[in-house]
C-alpha positions in Angstrom: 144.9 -0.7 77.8 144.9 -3.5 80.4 148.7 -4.3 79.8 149.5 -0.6 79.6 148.0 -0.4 83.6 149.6 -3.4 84.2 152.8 -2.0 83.5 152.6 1.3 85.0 150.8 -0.2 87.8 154.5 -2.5 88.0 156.4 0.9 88.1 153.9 2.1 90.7 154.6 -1.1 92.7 158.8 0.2 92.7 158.9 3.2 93.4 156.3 2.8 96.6 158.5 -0.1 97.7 161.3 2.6 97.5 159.1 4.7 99.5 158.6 2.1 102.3 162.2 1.5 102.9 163.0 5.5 102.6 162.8 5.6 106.9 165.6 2.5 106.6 168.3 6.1 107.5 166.1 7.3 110.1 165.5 4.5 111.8 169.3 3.4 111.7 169.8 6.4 113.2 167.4 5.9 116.0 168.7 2.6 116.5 172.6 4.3 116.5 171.1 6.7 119.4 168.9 4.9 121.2 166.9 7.4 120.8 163.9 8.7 118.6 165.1 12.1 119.3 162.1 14.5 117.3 160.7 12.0 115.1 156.7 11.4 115.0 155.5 8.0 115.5 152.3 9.3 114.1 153.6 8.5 110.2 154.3 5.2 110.8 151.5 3.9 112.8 148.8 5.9 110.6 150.4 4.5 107.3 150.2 1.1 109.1 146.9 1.6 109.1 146.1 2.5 105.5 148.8 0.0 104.1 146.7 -2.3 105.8 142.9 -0.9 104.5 144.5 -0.4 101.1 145.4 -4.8 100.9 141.9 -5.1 102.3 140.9 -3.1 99.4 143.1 -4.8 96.9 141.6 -8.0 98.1 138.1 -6.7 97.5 138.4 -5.5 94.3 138.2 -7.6 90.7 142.1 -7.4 89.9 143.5 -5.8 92.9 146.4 -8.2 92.7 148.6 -5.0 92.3 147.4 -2.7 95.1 147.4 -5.9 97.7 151.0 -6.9 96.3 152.5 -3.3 97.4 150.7 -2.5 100.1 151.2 -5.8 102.0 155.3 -5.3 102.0 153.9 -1.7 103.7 152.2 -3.4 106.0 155.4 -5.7 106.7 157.7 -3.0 106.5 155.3 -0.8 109.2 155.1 -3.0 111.6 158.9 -3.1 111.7 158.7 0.6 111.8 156.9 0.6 114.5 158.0 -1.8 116.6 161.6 -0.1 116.6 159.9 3.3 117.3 158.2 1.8 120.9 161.7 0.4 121.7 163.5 3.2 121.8 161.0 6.2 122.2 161.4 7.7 125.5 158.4 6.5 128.3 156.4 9.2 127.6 155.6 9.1 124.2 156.1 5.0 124.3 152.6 5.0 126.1 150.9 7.0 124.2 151.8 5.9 120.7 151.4 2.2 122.4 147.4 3.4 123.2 147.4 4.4 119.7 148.4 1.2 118.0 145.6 -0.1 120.2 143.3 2.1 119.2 144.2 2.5 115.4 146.0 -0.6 114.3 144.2 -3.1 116.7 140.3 -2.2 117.4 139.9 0.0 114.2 141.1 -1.9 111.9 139.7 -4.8 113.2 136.2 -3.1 112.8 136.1 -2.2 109.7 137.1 -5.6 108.5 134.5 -7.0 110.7 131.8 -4.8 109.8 132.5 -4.8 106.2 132.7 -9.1 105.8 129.4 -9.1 107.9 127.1 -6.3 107.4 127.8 -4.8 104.1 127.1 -6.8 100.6 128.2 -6.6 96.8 129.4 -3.2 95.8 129.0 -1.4 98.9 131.8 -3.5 100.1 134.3 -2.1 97.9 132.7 1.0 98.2 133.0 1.8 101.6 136.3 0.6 101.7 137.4 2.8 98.8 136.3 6.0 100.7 137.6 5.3 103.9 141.1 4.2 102.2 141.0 7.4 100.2 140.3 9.8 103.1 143.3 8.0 104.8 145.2 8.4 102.2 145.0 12.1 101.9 145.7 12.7 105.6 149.1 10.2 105.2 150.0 12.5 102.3 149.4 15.5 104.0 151.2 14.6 107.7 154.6 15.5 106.4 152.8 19.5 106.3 153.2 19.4 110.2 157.1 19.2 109.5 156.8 22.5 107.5 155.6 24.3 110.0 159.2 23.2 112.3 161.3 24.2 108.8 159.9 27.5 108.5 160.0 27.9 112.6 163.7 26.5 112.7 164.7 27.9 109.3 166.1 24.1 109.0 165.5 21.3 107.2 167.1 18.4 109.5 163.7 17.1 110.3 162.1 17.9 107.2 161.6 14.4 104.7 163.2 15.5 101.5 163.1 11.9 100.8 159.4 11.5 101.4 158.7 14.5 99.9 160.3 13.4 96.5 159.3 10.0 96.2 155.7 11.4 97.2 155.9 13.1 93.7 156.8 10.1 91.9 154.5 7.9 93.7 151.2 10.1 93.4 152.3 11.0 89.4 152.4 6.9 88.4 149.4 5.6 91.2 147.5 8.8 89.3 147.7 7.8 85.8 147.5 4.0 87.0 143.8 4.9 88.4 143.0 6.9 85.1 144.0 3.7 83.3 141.9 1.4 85.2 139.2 3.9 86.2 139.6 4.0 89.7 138.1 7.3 91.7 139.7 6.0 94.8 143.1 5.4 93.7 142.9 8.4 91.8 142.1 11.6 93.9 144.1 11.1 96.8 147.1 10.4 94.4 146.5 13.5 92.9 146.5 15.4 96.1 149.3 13.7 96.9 151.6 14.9 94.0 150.9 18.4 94.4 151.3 18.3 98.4 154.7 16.8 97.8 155.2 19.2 94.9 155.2 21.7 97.7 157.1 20.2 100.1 160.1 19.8 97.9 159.8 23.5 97.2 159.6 24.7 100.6 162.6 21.7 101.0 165.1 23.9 98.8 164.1 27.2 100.2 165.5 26.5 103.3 168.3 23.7 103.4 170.4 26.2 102.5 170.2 27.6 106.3 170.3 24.1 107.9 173.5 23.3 109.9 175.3 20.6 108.1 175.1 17.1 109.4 175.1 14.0 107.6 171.7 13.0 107.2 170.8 16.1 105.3 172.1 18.7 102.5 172.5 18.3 99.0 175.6 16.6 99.2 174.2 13.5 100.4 171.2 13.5 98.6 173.6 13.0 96.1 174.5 9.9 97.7 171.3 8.5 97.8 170.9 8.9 101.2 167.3 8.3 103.1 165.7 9.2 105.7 162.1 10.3 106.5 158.7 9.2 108.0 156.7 7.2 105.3 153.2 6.9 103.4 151.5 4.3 101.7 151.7 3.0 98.5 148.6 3.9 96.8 
């Protein structure tokens, strides 16, 4: 059993590393444009957040070598993410995603590393950490609903993450049966959620890219392509 999670927790580790450099398109794009025309910076600097809970997790656990392993190339890959995001987001919205690097990425994480090394002990360590990782990871895996709401407005899919959406799938199916492997509640349920919420996405994806203008970064042709582009989640 321990070499079977080890292997699908190996197949987990690729397809989330796929999933962290899906916004590679977007964020080519922005660069291209100068410009982060409607994209959230939300995704990125939340995800930054639980990639970063989810190593501190890793580390905590017995045999978390797998879960720190993916989750610290998220944390790399975010930061990148959001760095370019600040550059080139208009004034605006550069000040208040700044406060909320602060506020998230800075003082909050900060915290909670702080609070757990010096006030918590033994299994309450891993504990907390689990549930505050898990509720985390449930809103990451649930941010892509706000774009649904612009589809179904729009009747277009250029800002919806098909990309996201389908990786999401994969990702929650193999990080779900890698927690049922190694008995891990935390690992488990949000992964869940997360392959059913992405389940929907894709659904509401095909309902309506039919209607969407066509431009390069979306449409079935190019998905064909293996094109990416999208907002991103963490890995576990």
């Amino acid at each position: 059993m321990a070499s079977l999670s080890f292997i699908v927790g190996i197949i987990g580790n690729v397809i989330s590393i796929l999933m962290f450099l899906a916004p590679v398109k977007t964020f080519k794009r922005i660069v291209q444009k100068k410009s982060t025309e409607n994209f959230k910076g939300i995704p990125y600097i939340t995800t930054l957040l639980s990639t970063s809970l989810w190593s501190f997790y890793g580390l905590l656990k017995p045999g978390g070598l797998l879960v720190v392993t993916v989750n610290g190339t998220g944390v790399v890959l975010h930061i990148i993410y959001v760095s370019l995001f600040l550059i080139y987001a208009p004034k605006n919205t550069k000040i208040r995603s700044l406060k909320m690097v602060g506020i998230i990425n800075v003082a909050f994480l900060g915290a909670v590393v702080a609070v757990t090394l010096s006030a918590l002990h033994g299994n309450t360590k891993l504990m907390s950490v689990g549930l505050l990782c898990t509720g985390l990871t449930i809103g990451m895996y649930a941010s892509p609903l706000s774009a649904m709401r612009t589809v179904i407005k729009m009747k277009s899919v250029e800002y919806m993450p098909f990309w996201l959406s389908f990786f999401q799938v994969l990702n929650g199916g193999i990080w779900a049966s890698y927690a049922m492997l190694v008995r891990d509640l935390y690992i488990g349920i949000p992964n869940g959620i997360g392959f059913l919420l992405g389940s929907a996405q894709i659904i509401l994806y095909f309902i309506y890219y039919q209607s969407t203008p066509a431009k390069e970064e979306v449409g079935p042709a190019h998905l064909a392509k293996g094109g990416i582009e999208m907002p991103n989640h963490d890995a576990t």
